[in-house]
C-alpha positions as CSV (number, residue, x, y, z in Angstrom):
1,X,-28.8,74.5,-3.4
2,X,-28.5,72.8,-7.0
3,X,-26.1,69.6,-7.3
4,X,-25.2,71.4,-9.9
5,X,-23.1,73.9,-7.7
6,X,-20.3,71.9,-7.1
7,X,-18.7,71.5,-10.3
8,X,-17.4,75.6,-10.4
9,X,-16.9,75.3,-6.8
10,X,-14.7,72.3,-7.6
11,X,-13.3,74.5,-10.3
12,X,-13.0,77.0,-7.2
13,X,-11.7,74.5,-4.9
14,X,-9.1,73.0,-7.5
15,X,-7.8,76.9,-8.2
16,X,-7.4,77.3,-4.2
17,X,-5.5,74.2,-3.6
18,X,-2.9,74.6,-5.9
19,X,-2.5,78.1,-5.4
20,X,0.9,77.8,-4.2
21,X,3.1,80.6,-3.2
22,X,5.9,79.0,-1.6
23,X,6.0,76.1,-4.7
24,X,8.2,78.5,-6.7
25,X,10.6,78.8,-4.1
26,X,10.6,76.6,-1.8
27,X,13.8,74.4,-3.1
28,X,15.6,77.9,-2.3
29,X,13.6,78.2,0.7
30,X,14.9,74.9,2.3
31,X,18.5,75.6,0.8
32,X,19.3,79.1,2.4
33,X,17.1,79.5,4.8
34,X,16.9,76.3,6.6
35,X,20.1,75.0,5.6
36,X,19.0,71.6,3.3
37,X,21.3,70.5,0.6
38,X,19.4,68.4,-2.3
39,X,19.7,65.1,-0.6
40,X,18.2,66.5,2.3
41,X,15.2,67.9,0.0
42,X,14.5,64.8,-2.0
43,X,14.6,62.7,1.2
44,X,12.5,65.2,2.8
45,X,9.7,64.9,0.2
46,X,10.3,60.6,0.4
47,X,9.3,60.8,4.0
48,X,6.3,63.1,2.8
49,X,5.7,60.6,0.3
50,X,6.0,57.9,3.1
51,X,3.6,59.9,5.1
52,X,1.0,60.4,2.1
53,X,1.3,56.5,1.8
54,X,0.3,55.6,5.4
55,X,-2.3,58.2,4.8
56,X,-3.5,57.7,1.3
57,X,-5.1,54.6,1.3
58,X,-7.1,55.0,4.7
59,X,-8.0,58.4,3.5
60,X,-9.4,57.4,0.7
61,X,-11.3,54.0,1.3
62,X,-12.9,57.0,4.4
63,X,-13.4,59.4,1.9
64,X,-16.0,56.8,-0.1
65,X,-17.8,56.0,3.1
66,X,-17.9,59.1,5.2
67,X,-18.5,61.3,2.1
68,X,-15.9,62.9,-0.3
69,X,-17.4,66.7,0.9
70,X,-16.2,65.0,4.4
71,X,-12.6,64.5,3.6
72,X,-12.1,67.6,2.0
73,X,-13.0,69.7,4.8
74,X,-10.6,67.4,7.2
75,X,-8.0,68.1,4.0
76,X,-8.4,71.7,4.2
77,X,-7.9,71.7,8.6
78,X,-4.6,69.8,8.1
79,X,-3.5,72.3,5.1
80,X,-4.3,74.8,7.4
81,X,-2.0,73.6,10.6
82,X,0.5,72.0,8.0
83,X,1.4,75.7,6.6
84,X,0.8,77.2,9.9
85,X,3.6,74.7,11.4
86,X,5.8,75.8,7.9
87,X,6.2,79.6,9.8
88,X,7.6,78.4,12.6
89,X,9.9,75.8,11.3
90,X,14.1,76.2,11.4
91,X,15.2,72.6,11.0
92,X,14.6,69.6,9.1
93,X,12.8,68.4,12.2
94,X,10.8,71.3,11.5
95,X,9.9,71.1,8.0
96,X,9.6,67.3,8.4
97,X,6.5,68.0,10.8
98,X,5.0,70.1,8.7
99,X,5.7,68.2,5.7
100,X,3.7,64.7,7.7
101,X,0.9,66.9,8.3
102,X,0.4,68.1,4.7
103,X,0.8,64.9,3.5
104,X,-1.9,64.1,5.6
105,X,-4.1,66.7,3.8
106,X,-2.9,65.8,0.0
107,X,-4.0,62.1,1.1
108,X,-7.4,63.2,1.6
109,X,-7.6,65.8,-1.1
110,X,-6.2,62.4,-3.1
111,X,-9.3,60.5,-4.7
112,X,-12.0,62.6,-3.5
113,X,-12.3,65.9,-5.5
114,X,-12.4,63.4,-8.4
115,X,-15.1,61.2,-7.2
116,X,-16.8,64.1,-6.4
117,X,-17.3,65.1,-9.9
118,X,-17.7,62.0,-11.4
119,X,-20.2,61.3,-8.9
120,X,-22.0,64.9,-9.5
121,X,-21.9,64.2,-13.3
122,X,-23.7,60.7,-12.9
123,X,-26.3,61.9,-10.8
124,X,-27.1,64.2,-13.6
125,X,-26.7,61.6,-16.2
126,X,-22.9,63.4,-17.7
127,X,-20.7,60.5,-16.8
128,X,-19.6,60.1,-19.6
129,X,-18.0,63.6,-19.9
130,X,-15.9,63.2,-17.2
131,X,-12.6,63.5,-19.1
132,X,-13.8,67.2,-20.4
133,X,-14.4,68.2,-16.6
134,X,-11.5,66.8,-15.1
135,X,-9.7,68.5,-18.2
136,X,-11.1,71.5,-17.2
137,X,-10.6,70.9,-13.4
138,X,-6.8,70.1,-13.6
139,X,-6.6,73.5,-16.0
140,X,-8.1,75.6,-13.2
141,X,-5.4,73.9,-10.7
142,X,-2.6,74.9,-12.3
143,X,-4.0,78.1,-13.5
144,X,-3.9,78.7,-9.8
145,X,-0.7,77.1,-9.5
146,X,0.5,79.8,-12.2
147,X,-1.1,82.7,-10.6
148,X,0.9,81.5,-7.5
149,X,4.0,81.4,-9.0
150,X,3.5,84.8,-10.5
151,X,3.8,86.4,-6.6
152,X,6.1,83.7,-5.2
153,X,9.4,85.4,-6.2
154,X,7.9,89.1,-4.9
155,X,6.4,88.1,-1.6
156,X,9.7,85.7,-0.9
157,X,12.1,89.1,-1.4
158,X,9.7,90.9,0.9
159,X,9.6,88.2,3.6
160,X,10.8,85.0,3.0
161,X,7.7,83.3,5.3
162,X,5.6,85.6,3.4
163,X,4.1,82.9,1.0
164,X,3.7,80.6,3.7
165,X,1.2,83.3,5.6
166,X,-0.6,83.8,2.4
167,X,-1.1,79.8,1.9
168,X,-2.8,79.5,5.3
169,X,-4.8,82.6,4.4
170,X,-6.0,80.7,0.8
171,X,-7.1,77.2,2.6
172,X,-9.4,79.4,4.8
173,X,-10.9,80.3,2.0
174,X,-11.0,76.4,0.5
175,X,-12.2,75.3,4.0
176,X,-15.5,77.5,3.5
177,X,-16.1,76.7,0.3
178,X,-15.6,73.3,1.0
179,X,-18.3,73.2,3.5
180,X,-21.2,74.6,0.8
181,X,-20.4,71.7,-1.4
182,X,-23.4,69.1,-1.8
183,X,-22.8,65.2,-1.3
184,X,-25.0,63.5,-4.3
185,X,-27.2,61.1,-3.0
186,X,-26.1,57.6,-3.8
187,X,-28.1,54.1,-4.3
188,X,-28.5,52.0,-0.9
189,X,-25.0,49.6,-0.7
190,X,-25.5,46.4,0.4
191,X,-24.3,46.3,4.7
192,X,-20.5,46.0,5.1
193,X,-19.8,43.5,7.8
194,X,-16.0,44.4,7.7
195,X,-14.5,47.4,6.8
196,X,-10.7,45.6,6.5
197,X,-12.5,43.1,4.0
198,X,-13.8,45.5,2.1
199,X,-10.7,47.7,1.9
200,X,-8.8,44.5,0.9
201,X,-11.3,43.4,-1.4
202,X,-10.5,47.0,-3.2
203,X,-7.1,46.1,-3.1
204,X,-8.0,42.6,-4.6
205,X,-10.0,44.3,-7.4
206,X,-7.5,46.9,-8.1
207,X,-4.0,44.9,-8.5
208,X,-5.2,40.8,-9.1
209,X,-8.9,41.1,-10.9
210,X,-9.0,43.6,-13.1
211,X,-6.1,43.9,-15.4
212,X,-6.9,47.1,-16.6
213,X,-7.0,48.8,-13.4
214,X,-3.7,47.5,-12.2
215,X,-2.1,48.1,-15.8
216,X,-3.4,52.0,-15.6
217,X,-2.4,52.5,-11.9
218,X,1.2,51.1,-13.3
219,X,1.8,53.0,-16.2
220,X,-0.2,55.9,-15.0
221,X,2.0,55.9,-11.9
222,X,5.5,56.0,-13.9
223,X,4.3,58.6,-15.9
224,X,3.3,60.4,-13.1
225,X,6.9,60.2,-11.5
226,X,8.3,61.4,-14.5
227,X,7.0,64.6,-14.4
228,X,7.9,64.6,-10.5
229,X,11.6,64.6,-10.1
230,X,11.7,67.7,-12.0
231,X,9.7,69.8,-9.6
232,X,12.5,69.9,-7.5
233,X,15.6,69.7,-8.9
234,X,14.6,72.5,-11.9
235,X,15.2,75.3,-9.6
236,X,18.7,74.5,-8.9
237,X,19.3,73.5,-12.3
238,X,18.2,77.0,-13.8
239,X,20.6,79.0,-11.1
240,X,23.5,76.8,-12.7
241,X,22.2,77.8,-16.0
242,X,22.5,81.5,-15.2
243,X,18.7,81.8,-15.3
244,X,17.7,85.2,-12.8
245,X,16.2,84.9,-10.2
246,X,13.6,87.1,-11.1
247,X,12.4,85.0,-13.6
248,X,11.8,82.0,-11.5
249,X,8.5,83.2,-10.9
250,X,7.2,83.6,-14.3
251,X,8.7,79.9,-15.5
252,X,7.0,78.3,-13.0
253,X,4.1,79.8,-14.2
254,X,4.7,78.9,-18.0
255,X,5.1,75.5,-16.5
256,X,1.7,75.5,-14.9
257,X,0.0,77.1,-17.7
258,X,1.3,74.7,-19.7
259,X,-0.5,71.6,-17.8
260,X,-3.6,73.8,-17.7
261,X,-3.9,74.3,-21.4
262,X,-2.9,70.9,-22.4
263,X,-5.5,69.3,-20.0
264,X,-7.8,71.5,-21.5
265,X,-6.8,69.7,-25.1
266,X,-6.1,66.6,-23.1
267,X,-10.0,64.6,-24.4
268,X,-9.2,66.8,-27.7
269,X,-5.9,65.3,-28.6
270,X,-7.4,61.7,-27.8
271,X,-9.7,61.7,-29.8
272,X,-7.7,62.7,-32.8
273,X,-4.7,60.4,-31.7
274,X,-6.1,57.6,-30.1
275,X,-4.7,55.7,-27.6
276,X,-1.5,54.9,-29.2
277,X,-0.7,58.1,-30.9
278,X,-1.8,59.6,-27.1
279,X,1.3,57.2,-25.4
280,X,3.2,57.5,-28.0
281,X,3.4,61.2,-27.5
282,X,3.8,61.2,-23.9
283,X,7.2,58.8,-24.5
284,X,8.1,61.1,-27.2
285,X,7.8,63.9,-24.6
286,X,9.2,62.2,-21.1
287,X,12.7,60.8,-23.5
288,X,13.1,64.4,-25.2
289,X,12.7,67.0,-22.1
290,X,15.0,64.8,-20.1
291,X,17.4,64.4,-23.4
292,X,18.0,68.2,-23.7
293,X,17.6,69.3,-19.8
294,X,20.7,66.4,-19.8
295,X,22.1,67.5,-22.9
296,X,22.1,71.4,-22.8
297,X,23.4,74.0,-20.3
298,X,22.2,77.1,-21.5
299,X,19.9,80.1,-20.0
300,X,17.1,78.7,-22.1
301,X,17.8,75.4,-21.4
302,X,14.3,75.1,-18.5
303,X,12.5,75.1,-22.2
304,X,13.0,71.3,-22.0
305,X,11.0,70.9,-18.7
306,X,7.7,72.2,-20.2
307,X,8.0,69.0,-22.4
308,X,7.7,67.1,-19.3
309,X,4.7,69.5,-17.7
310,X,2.8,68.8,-21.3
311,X,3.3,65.4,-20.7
312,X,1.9,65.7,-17.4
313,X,-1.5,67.9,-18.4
314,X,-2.2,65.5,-21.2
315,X,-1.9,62.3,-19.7
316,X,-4.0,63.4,-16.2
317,X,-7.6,63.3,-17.9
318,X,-6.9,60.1,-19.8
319,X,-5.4,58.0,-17.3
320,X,-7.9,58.7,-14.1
321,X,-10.6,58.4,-16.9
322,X,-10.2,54.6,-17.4
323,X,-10.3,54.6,-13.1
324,X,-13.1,56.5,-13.1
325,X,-14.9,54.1,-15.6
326,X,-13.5,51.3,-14.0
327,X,-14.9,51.9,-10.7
328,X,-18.3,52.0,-8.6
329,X,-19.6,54.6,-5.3
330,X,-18.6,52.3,-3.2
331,X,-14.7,52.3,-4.0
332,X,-14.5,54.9,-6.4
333,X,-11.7,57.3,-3.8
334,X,-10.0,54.1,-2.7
335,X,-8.9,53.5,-6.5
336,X,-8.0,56.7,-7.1
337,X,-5.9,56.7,-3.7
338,X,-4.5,53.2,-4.7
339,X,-3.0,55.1,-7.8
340,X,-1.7,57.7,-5.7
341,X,-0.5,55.1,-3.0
342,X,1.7,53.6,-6.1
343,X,3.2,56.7,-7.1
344,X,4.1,57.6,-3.3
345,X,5.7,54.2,-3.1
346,X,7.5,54.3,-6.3
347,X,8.8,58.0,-5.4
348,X,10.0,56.4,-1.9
349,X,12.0,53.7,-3.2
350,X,13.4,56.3,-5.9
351,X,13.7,59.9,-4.9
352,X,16.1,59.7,-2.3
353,X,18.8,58.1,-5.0
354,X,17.9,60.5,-7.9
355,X,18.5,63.5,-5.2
356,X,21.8,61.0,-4.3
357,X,23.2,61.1,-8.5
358,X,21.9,65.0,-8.5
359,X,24.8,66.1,-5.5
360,X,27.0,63.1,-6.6
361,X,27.0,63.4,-10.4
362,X,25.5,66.4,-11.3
363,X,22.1,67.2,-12.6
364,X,22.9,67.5,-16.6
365,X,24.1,63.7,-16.0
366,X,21.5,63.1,-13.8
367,X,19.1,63.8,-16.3
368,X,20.5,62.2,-19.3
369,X,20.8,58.5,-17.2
370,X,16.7,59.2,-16.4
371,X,15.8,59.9,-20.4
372,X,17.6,56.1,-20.8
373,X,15.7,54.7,-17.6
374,X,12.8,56.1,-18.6
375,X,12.4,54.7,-21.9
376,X,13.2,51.5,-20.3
377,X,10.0,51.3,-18.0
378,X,7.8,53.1,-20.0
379,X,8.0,50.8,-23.2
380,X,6.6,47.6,-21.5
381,X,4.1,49.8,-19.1
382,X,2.9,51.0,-22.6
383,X,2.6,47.7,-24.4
384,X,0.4,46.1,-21.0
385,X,-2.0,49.3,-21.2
386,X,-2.6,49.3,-24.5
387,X,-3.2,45.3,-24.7
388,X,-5.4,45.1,-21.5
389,X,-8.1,47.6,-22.5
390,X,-11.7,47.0,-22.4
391,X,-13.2,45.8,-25.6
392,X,-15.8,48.5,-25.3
393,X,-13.1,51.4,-25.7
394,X,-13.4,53.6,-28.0
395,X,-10.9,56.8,-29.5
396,X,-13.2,58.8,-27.1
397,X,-13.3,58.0,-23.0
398,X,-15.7,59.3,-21.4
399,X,-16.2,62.9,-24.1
């Protein structure tokens, strides 16, 4: 079967995974059904995030030596039991469990779907369109997180563990398709004595040699988390803003459509803007949506979140591009797992006392304190991207 193949059934795979039917409702889910408040939640998803951290790195330094095609199909088995565990759950102990588990999966999803491609597109002598793929990639993930969304609010009304069946049903469907993909054949690496010296040596690389790398895992990885925090605390803030409930659905698939078309544009945009006109904007856009979801209280008020979704559809392509470039077969998923690694850290040490300010404060203040921290880190994570990249760099990455 052509290498070829794998980049729709990446396309495929990307759709599948992000599929989410309980992602529209699951803040509501753990609030009335299993009883969480919102410092329950956001310390649910730090021990998640604690869980993805003791996973991520491991996962991903596996995922370059076992084969990426490897670590999906083990991703896909934990997905399967994580949401399988999800029907059964009716505590915190519960959804904690289940929560480990997927984190597990997400670890080794983490990294490799992305090497994959790049390492399809070399073997055929495309590297340097990866941004345009992974664009297009990322689009067809939250295309499938939009189609999700679309059914969320229906299936939960019908039966509440209704979306949870239809997830486990959807990562069957990944598993096999996962299992036709084709590992590209790579050049003979010299023997690896150690494999804790080598993972270290990554490490090395990543965060003390190359300045670039550990500038775009650290800016990358704040503006990651500033799309983040609103994926859980939105839905509670739209049912004090009077929004229906039967629209929840439908603007969490705006929101996903939204990071699909703009990492469609992503590669576009950068090449018109540049790299400081490109971090520029996504300043412009992180400050603004948390601004006015701080600022405003009205029905329409979610508007101001899609700010932050843009943000996070045109900054994906660009930032994992200057990885990607700065990386070889040999550690290519452990990078990319590094960056995860720093976001799971980062959302660790910060999630629980953002869900804290949320039940404390409120979530209008809540926001408007983030739009001033926010402005704070990004500034200086700006100023060491832009001044540590690589003489060769051009307007266009990788397009």
């Amino acid at each position: 079967m052509p290498l070829q193949h794998n980049i729709p059934k990446l396309y495929a795979f990307s759709f599948l995974k992000m599929t989410l039917f309980p992602m529209a409702i699951i803040t509501l889910f753990w609030k009335d059904q299993i009883g969480l408040s919102l410092t329950d939640i956001l310390l649910l998803q730090a021990i998640f995030s604690i869980a993805s951290i003791l996973f991520e790195y491991p996962s991903g330094y596996l995922s370059d030596r076992l084969g990426y095609r490897t670590a999906l199909t083990l991703a896909c088995m934990l997905a399967i039991g994580g949401w399988s565990l999800y029907t059964l759950a009716d505590s915190f102990a519960g959804v904690l469990l289940a929560e480990i588990i997927l984190g597990g999966a997400w670890a080794f999803i983490s990294g490799s779907d992305s090497a994959l491609l790049f390492e399809t597109l070399r073997a055929q002598g495309r590297e340097e369109q990866y941004a345009r793929f992974d664009g297009r990639m990322t689009g067809c993930a939250q295309t499938g997180e939009a189609a999700g969304a679309l059914f969320a609010g229906v299936m939960y009304a019908a039966w509440p563990l209704l979306p949870f069946v239809g997830q486990i049903g959807l990562w069957i469907l990944g598993l096999g398709l996962c299992l036709t993909l084709i590992e590209p054949e790579t050049e003979a690496e010299p023997a690896i004595h150690s494999h804790l010296m080598e993972a270290l040596h990554t490490c090395r690389y990543a965060f003390l040699e190359s300045r670039h790398v550990r500038a775009t895992i650290l800016f990358g990885t704040v503006l990651g988390i500033a799309s983040f925090y609103t994926v859980w605390l939105i839905q509670p803030y739209m049912q004090q803003t009077g929004v229906p409930l039967a629209w929840f659905g439908p603007v969490w698939a705006g929101a996903n459509l939204t990071i699909a078309l703009c990492s469609l544009i992503s590669q576009r945009l950068h090449f018109a803007w540049g790299h400081r006109g490109s971090i520029a904007l996504f300043i412009v856009l992180i400050i603004t949506g948390y601004a006015g979801l701080g600022l405003t209280a009205g029905v329409w008020s979610f508007l101001f979140y899609y700010l932050l979704t843009a943000m996070r559809g045109l900054q994906g392509p660009i930032m994992r591009n200057h990885l990607q470039k700065a990386s070889s077969r040999s550690n290519r998923a452990s990078i990319l797992s590094l960056h995860s690694l720093a976001f799971r850290i980062l959302f660790v040490a910060t999630g629980p006392l953002v869900g804290l300010a949320a039940d404390h404060l409120g979530l209008r203040p809540t926001f408007g304190v983030m739009a001033v921290l926010f402005a704070v880190a990004l500034l200086p994570g700006a100023w060491l991207f832009l001044n540590t990249l690589p003489n060769t760099s051009t307007n266009v990455d990788g397009g």
